[in-house]
N, C-alpha and C positions, 0 to 999 in steps of 0.2 A: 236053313240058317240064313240071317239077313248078313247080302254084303256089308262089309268096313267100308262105309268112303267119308270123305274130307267133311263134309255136311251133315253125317249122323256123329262124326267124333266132338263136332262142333257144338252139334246140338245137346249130346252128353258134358260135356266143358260149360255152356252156358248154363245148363240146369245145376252143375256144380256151386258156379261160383253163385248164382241168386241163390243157392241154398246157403253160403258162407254168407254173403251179406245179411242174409237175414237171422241166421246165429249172433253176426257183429252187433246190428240193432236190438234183438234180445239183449248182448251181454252190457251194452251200454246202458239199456231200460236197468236192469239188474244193480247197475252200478251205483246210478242216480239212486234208486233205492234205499242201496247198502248207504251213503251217504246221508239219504236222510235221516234214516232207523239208525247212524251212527250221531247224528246232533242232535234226536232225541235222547237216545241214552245218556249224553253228556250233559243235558242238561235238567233230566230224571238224577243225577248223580250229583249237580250241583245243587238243587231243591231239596234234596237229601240231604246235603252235609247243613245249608243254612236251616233246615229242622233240627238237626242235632246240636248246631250251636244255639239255637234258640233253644234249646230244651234247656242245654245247660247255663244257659242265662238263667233260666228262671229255676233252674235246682238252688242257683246258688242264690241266688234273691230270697225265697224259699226255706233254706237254710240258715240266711241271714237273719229273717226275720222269727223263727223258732231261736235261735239265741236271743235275741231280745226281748221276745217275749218269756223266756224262757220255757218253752213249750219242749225239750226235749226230753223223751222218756229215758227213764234208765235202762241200762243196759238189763237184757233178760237174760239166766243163768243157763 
């Protein structure tokens, strides 16, 4: 078995921490990321709501102008 001295404990300690720093820059890459794919979603979610109010723009347009034309069918039994 290898002796403990000051310079293999040191050498085990430094391979620690490059192995933490490099977790840190992983979880920050990660981060940047999550951030991105979070301002797409938000704005996949506001291109959504402006399709739905434009939809409903135009039901109600739509609907307007089958009363004036009077294009509505009667109700079916």
């Amino acid at each position: 078995m290898t002796d403990v001295t000051k310079e293999r404990i040191f050498e085990v300690l430094q391979s620690i921490q490059d192995g933490a720093a490099r977790i840190d820059q992983k979880v920050d890459g990660l981060s940047a990321e999550f951030l991105a794919m979070r301002g797409h979603m938000m704005a996949l979610r506001t291109d959504l709501h402006n399709i739905y109010v434009t939809l409903d723009r135009h039901e109600t347009r739509l609907d307007r102008i089958e009363r004036r034309l009077e294009l509505n069918s009667p109700a079916l039994p």
